[in-house]
Structure formats: structure tokens, C-alpha cells
C-alpha positions as CSV (number, residue, x, y, z in Angstrom):
1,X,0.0,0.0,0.0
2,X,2.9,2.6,0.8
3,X,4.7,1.5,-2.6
4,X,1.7,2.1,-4.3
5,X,1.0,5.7,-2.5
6,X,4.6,6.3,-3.5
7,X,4.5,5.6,-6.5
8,X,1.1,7.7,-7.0
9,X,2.6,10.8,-5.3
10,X,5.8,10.6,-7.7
11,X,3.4,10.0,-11.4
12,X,1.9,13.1,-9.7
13,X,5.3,15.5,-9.0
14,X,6.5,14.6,-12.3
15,X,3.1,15.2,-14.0
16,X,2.3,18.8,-12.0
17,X,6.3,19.9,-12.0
18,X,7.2,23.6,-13.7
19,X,8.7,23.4,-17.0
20,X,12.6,25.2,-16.4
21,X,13.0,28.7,-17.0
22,X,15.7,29.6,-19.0
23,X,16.4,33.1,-18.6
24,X,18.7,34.3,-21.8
25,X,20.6,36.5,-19.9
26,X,21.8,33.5,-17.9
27,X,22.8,32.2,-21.4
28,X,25.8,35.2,-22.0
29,X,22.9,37.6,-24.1
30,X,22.9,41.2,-22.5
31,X,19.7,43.8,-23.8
32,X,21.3,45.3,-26.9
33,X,19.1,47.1,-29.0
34,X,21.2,47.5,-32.2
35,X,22.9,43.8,-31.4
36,X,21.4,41.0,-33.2
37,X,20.7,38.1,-31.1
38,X,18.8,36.0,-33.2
39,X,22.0,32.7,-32.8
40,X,22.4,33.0,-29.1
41,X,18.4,33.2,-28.6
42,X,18.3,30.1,-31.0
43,X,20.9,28.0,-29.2
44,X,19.0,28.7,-26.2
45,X,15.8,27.6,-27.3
46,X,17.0,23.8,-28.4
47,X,19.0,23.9,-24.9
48,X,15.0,24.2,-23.5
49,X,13.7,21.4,-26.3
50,X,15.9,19.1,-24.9
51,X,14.2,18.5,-21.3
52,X,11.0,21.3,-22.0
53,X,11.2,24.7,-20.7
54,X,10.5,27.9,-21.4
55,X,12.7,30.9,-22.5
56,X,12.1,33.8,-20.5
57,X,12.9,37.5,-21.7
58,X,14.1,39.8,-19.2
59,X,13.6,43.1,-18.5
60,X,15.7,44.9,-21.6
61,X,15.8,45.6,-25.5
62,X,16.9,41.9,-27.2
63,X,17.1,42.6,-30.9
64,X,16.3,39.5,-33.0
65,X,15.4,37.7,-36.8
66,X,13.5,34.6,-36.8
67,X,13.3,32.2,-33.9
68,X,11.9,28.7,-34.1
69,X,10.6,27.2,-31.3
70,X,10.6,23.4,-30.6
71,X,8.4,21.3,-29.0
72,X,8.3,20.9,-24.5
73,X,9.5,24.6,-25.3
74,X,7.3,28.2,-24.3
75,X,7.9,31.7,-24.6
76,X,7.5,34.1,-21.3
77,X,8.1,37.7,-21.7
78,X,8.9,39.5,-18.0
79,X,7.5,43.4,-17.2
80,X,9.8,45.5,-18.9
81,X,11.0,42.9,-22.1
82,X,10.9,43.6,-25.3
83,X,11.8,41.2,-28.5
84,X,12.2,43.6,-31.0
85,X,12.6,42.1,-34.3
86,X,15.3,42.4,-37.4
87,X,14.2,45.0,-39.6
88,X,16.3,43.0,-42.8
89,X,14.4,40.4,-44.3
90,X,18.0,38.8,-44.3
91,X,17.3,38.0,-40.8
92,X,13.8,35.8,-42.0
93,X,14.8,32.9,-43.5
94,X,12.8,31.6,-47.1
95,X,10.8,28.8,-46.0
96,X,7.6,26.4,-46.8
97,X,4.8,28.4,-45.2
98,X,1.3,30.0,-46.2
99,X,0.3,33.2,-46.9
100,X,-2.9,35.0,-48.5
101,X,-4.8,31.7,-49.0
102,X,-1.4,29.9,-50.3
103,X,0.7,27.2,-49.4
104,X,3.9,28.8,-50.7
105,X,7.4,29.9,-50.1
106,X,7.8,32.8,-47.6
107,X,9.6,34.3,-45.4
108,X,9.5,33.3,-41.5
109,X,7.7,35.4,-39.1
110,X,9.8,36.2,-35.8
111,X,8.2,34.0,-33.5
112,X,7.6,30.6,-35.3
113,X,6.4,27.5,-33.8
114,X,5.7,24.5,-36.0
115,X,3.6,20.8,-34.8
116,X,4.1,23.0,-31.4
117,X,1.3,21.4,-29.0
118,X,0.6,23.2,-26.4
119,X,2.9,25.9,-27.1
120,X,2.4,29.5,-25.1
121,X,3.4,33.1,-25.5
122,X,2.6,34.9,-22.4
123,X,3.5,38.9,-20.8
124,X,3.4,41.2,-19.8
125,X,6.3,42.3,-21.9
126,X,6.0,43.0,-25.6
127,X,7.2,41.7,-28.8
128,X,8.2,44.7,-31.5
129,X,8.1,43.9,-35.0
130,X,10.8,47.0,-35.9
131,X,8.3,47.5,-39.1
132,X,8.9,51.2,-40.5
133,X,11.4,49.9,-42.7
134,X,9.7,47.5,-44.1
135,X,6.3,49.6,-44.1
136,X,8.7,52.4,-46.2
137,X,9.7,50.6,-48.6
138,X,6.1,48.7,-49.4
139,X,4.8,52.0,-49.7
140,X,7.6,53.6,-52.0
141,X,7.2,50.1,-54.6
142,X,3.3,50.6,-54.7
143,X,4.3,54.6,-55.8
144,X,6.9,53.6,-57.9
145,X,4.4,50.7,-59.7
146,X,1.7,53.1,-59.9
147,X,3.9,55.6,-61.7
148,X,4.1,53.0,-64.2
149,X,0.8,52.1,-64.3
150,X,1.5,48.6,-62.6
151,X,-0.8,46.8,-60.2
152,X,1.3,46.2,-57.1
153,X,0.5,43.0,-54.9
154,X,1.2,42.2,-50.6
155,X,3.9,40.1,-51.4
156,X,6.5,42.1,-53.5
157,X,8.1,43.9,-50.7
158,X,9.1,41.3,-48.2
159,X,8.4,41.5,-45.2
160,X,8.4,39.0,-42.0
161,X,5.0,38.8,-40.1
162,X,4.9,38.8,-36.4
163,X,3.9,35.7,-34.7
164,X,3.4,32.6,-37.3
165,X,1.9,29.7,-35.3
166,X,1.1,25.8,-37.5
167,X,-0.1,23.0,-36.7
168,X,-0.2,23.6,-32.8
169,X,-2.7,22.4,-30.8
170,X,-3.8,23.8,-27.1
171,X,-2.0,26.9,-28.1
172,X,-2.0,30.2,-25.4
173,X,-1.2,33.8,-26.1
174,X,-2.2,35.7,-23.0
175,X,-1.1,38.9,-21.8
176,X,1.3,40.2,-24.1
177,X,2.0,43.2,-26.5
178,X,2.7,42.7,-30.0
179,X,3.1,46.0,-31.7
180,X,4.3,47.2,-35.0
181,X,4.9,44.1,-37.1
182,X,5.8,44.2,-40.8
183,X,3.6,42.0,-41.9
184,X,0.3,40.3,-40.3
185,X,0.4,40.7,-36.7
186,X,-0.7,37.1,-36.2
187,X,-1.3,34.1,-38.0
188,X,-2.9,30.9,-36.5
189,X,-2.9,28.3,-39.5
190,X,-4.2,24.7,-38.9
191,X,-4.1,24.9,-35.2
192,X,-7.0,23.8,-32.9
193,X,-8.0,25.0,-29.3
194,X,-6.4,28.6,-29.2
195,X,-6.8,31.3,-26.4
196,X,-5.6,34.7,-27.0
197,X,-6.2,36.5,-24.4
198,X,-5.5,39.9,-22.7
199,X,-3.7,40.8,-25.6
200,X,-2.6,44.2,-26.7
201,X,-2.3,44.4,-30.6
202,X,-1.4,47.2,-32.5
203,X,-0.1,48.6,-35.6
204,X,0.1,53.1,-37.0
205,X,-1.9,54.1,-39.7
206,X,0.4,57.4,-38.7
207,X,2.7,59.1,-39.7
208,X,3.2,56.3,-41.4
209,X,0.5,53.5,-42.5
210,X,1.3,49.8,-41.2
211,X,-0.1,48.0,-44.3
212,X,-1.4,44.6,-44.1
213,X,-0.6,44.3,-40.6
214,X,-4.1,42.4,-39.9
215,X,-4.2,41.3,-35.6
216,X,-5.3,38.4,-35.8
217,X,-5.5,35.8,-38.8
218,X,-7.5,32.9,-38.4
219,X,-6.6,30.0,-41.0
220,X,-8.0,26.9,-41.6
221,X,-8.2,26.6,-37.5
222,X,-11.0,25.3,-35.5
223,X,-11.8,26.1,-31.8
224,X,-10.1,29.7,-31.3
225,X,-11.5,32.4,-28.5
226,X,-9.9,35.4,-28.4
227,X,-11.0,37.3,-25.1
228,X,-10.5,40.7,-23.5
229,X,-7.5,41.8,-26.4
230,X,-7.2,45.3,-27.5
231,X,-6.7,45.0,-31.0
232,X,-5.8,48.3,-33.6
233,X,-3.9,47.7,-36.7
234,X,-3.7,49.0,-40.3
235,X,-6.1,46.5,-41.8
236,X,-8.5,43.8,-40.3
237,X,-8.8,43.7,-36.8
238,X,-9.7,40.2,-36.7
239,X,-10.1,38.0,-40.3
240,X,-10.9,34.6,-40.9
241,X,-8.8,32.9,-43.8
242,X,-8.7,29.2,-45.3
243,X,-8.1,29.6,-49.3
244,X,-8.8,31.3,-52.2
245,X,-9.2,30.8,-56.0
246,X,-11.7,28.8,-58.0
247,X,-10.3,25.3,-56.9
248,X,-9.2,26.4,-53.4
249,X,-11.9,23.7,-52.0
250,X,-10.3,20.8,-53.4
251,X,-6.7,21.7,-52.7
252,X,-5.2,20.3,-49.3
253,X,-3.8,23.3,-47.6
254,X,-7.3,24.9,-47.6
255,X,-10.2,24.0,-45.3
256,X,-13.0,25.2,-42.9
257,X,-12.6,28.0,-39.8
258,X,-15.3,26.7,-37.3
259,X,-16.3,27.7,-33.8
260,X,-14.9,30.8,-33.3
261,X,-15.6,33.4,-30.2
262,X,-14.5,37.0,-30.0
263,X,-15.7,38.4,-26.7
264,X,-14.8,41.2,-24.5
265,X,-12.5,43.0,-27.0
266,X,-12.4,46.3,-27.5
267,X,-11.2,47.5,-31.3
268,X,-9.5,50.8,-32.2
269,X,-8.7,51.8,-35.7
270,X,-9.2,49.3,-38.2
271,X,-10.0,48.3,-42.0
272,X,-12.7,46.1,-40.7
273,X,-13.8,44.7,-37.1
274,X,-14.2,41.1,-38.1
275,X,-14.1,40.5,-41.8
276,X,-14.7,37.1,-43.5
277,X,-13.8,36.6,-47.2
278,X,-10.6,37.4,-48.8
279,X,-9.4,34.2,-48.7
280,X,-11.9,32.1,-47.0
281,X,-13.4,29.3,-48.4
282,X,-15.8,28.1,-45.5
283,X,-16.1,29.6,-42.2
284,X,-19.4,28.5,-39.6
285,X,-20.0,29.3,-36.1
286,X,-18.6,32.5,-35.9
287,X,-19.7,34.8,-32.7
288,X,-18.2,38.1,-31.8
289,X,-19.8,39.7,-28.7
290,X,-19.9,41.9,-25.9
291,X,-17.3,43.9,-27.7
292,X,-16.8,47.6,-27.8
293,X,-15.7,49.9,-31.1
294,X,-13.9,52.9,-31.6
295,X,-13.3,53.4,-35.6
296,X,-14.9,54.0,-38.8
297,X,-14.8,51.0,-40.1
298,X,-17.4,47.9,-40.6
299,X,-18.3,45.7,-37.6
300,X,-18.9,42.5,-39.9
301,X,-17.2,42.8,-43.6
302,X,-18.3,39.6,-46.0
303,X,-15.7,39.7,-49.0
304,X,-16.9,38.2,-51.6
305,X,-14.5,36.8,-54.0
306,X,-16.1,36.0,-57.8
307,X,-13.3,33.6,-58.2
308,X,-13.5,31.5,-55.2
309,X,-16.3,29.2,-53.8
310,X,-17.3,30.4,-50.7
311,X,-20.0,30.0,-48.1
312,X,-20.4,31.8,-44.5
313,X,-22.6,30.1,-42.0
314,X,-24.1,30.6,-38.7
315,X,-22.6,34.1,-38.0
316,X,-23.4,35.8,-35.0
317,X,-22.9,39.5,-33.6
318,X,-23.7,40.0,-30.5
319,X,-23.6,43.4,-27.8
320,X,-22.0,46.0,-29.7
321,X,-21.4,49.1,-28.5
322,X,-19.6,52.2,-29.6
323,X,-19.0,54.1,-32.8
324,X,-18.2,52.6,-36.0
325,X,-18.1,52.8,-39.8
326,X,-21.0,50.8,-40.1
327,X,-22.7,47.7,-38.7
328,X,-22.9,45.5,-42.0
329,X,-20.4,45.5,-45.4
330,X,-21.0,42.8,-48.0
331,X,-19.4,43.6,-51.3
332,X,-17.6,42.1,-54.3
333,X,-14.0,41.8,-53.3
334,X,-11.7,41.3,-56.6
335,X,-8.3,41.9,-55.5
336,X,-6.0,39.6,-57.4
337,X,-8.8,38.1,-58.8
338,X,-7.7,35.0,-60.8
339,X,-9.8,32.4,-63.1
340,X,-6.5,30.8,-63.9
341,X,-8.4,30.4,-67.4
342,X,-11.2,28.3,-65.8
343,X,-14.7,28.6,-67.1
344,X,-16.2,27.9,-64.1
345,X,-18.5,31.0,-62.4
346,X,-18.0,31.0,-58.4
347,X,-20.6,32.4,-56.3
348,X,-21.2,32.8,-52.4
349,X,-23.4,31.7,-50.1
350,X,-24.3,33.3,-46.7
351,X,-27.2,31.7,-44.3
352,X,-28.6,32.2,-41.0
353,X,-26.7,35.6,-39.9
354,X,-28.0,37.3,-36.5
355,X,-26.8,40.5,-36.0
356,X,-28.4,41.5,-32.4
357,X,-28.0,44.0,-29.6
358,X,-26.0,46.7,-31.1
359,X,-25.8,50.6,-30.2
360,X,-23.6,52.3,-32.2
361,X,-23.3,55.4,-34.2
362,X,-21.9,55.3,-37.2
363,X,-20.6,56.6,-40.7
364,X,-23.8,54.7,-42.6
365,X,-25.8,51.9,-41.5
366,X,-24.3,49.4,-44.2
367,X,-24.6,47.7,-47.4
368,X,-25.2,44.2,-48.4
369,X,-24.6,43.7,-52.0
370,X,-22.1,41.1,-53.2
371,X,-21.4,39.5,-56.4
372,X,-24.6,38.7,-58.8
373,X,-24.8,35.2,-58.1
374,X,-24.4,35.4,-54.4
375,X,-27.3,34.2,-52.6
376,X,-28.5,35.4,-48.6
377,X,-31.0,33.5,-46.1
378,X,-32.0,33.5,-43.2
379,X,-30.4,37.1,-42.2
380,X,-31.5,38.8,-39.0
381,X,-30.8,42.2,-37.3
382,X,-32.9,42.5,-33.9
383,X,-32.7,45.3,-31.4
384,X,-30.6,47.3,-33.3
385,X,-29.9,51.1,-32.7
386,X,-28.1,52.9,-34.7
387,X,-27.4,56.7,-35.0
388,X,-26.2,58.0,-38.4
389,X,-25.9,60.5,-41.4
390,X,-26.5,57.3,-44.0
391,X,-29.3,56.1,-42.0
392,X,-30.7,53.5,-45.2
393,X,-29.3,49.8,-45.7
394,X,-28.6,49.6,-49.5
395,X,-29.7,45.9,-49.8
396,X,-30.4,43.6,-52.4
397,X,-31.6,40.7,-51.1
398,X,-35.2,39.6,-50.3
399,X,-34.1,37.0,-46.8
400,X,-33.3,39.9,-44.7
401,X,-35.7,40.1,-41.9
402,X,-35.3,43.4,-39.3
403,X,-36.7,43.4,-35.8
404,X,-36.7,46.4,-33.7
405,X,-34.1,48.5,-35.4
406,X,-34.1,51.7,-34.9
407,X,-32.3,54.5,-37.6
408,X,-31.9,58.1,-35.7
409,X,-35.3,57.1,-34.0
410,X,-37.0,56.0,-36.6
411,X,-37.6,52.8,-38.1
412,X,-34.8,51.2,-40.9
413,X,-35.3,52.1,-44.1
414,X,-33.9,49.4,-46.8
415,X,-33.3,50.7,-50.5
């Protein structure tokens, strides 16, 4: 009986003990701002792999490119710590990855973490993307393109995005700061049971614009809640992803973003609040609620892509509050459109869509008018108040049913 509680108590030490820290200053790396310490960082993190442990970031400026974390290894950043990242795309290695619906070749984001179950990133420090360089010089191609009359796509200037996350399951991003990246802020892709949470997100749209610098992207994931973040960045706050392109259903990369919850969140200047649709294939069971926004841009954006299959399912918006651009934005969305010489004609489909509870004022109260074989059901707003200049909903489609909604007092008018 003894051996056996023995035994029991030692399973449970071993299964309840504290990963090691390993603080990097221990490791010879002293806060340098203009030293890169993207080798020493490295070495430290397959030190961790070897037992499990995570790497802690002291108070101090630590300048680095691309780290890869391993598996049985985290990533704490102390009160006072910032990771500020490589502003030469040098310092990003060219790698198999995914971006903008794509499995392609791309560079690595600063913090990368591949088949990484339950990996974490927690505060209260901050992680600096460094991205004015790389924002500069995206801006001064797209000038120098347009001066030639040249369409100009994300990917020609390269830069690194912030945190890059695949194929990680029971994933936890809490408490941290992730400012200024060059890139997307955050990409989740093919990961399942994700918390973000107390998150501060944020990206200029002065004096210079952060372009594509999107908080959060959510790709081809399933099971993600991101709760109580502060999210403001030069594009969408919050997107959901998963493939693009008139085959995009049948190619393996792609898939379905399900059962996703935004709560709590409050958003600052954005392009959209939550936006579904430039490259998403399938996304269902998507809430965002009791959130509060400060911008002028759309709570829900649909993007509607007329070369790509999509459909949009079981949407919900919940408790609103706050100013905005408007509360609904469903429009064609043909940004590097591409038929890739296929006949075929791709059209959308969006069903059983609540938008409830919101008090906002706003720039207009929307539009809903997509591509021209796009089809809507089952599309509800209910106790909706709204206070405006554009107080009519330029809609097109006949399942759009409107339950207390109020327009500057009055009842919604749809045109």
C-alpha cells in the first residue's frame, strides 16, 4: 500500500512539476538594441527542447530575426521585455509556409512555432516587430508601380510577419504586447484550441501607415477564442482565412474555420472589425460579442471573391457598442482576382446571420450587395440602434428580416 501511494505521489510531482526557465541573460545575451541576437536566442531555445522549458525575456531591448521554437519549449516575456525584431528580411529565412490563402514559399515570421502542441506566448512584456522599414519601402514600390501604371500585390516587398503559429494544438497567447509588425500581426494556421487572451495588438496608420498588418489571422483553424484583447492595426482587426481561387476547396492546404468566439474586446482603428472573405473558403459558427468599437470602419465585412467558392454560415454579432463605420459591409471583393483560365463562375453563399443588440453610431448603416450570383437567407438584425448620417441599408436581397431596429429614432429604411 505505501509503494503504491509512492508511487502515486511521484506520477503526480512529475506530472504537476514547472517546466525550467531559461532566462537568456543567464545564457551570456545582454539587452542590446542595435545587437542581433537571433543565434544565441536560437541556441537557447534547443538547450529548453531538450528536457521542456520555457525561455524567459528579461527586463531589456533583445534585438532578433526569426526564432523557431521546438516542441516541450514556451515563450515568457517579463515586465519591462521587449523582443524587437530584425528589420532586414535577411534576418527571415525563405521557407515552406502559407500566406494569402497559399501554401507557398515565404519568409519566416519572428516568432515561429511548427507541430508546437501546447505551445504559449505569455506577458506582460511586448514583442516589436521594428516594421517602419519595411512599411517604407512597401509603400515607396506601390508609388513607384503606380507611376508605371503597374498593379502592385502584398507580397513584393518582403516582409516578416509577427507571430506565425502551424499545426499547434492547445495553443495560449495571454497577456502580451505585439506591436508594430511588418507584416500580419498574427497568424494561427491549422491549429485547434487557441486562447488569445489579454492581448494588446497594435499597428500606425500614422505618420506612417502599417499595411497589411491584420491582428489576428484565423486559418483553416478550428476552436479559437480570443477574449478581453485590445486590437488596432492598419487592416483587419480580426479575419478569418482558409483559401482562395476557384479550386481552393479541393486543394489540401485549404479547409474550414469553425467555432470561433470573440468576446470582450475592444477594437481601435481598423479596416474592418471582423471580416470574413478574402481568402476564405468556408467559415461557420462565428460569434463576436460583448465587444466595444472605436473606428470608422465595418463591424462584420463579407468579402466576396467571384473567383473563389465560398460559403459563410451561422454568423453571430452580439452586444456592440460604440462608434463605428457601419454595422454590415457585404461587397464584391476582386483583389487579385484569378480564373486561372477556368470557365467555371464561383458564387457565395451566406445563411442564418443574426446581428443582435447593437448601439452604435456610425458613418452609414451598411450595405449588403455582393457578387450577382451570391445568394443570402436567413439574415437577422434585432434590437438594433443605430445613430447616423446614412441612416438607409442599401440591400439587395429579399431574406433579410429586421426586428426592432431603430435609424436616428426612426424605423430602418432598406433601399
Amino acid at each position: 500500500m505505501k509503494q503504491t501511494l509512492l508511487l502515486f505521489c511521484l506520477l503526480f510531482s512529475i506530472g504537476t512539476a514547472k517546466s525550467q526557465d531559461y532566462i537568456i541573460t543567464k545564457f551570456g545575451i545582454k539587452p542590446d538594441s542595435t545587437k542581433l541576437n537571433t543565434a544565441a536566442i536560437q541556441r537557447v531555445i534547443d538547450k529548453a527542447a531538450v528536457k521542456g522549458g520555457t525561455i524567459v525575456i528579461p527586463n531589456g531591448t533583445f534585438l532578433s530575426g526569426a526564432l523557431f521554437f521546438k516542441p516541450n519549449t514556451k515563450l515568457r516575456l517579463m515586465e519591462g521585455a521587449v523582443l524587437k525584431g530584425s528589420d532586414d528580411i535577411k534576418d527571415y529565412p525563405l521557407l515552406p509556409s502559407r500566406m494569402e490563402g497559399q501554401n507557398l514559399d515565404y519568409y519566416a515570421a519572428l516568432i515561429n512555432a511548427y507541430k508546437v502542441d501546447h505551445f504559449s506566448i505569455t506577458g506582460p512584456g511586448s514583442i516589436n516587430g521594428n516594421g517602419l522599414r519595411f512599411w517604407k519601402a512597401f509603400w515607396a514600390n506601390r508609388e513607384e508601380k503606380a507611376k508605371l501604371k503597374l498593379p502592385s500585390t502584398n507580397l513584393e516587398v518582403h516582409r516578416p510577419r509577427l507571430v506565425f503559429i502551424w499545426g499547434c494544438n492547445d495553443v495560449t497567447i495571454k497577456d502580451v504586447k505585439m506591436h508594430n509588425s511588418g507584416f500580419w500581426t498574427t497568424h494561427l494556421y491549422q491549429c485547434q484550441n487557441v486562447l488569445m487572451e489579454n492581448c494588446d495588438i497594435r499597428s500606425p496608420f500614422r505618420p506612417v501607415k502599417a499595411p497589411s498588418t491584420d491582428g489576428v489571422d484565423i486559418d483553416v483553424c478550428s476552436k479559437v477564442t480570443i477574449r478581453n484583447c485590445y486590437i488596432s492595426v492598419n487592416d483587419d482587426a480580426v479575419c478569418i482565412k482558409g483559401g482562395k481561387g476557384v479550386d481552393a476547396q479541393n486543394l489540401p492546404g485549404n479547409g474550414i474555420v469553425e467555432d470561433i468566439l470573440v468576446e470582450n474586446c475592444t477594437f481601435g482603428e481598423a479596416h474592418s472589425t471582423l471580416t470574413l472573405g478574402s481568402e476564405c473558403i468556408h467559415a461557420r459558427n462565428i460569434t463576436i460579442r460583448n465587444c466595444k468599437v472605436a473606428n470608422t470602419c465595418p463591424i462584420l465585412r463579407l468579402k466576396m471573391r467571384p473567383d473563389t467558392y465560398q460559403l459563410f454560415e451561422n454568423i453571430t454579432v452580439d452586444n456592440i457598442t460604440g462608434s463605428c463605420g457601419s454595422v454590415i459591409l457585404i461587397n464584391p471583393w476582386k483583389q487579385f482576382f484569378d480564373l486561372k483560365g477556368s470557365t467555371k463562375k464561383p458564387y457565395g453563399t451566406i445563411k442564418n446571420i443574426k446581428i443582435s443588440n447593437i448601439n452604435v453610431q456610425a458613418g452609414s448603416f451598411g450595405v449588403m450587395e455582393g457578387n450577382p450570383n451570391d445568394t443570402v437567407s436567413d439574415f437577422v438584425f434585432k434590437n438594433v440602434t443605430v445613430t447616423t448620417k446614412s441612416p438607409a441599408l442599401q440591400n439587395k436581397y429579399k431574406d433579410v428580416k429586421v426586428e426592432n431596429v431603430t435609424v436616428n429614432g426612426a424605423a430602418l429604411i432598406m433601399n
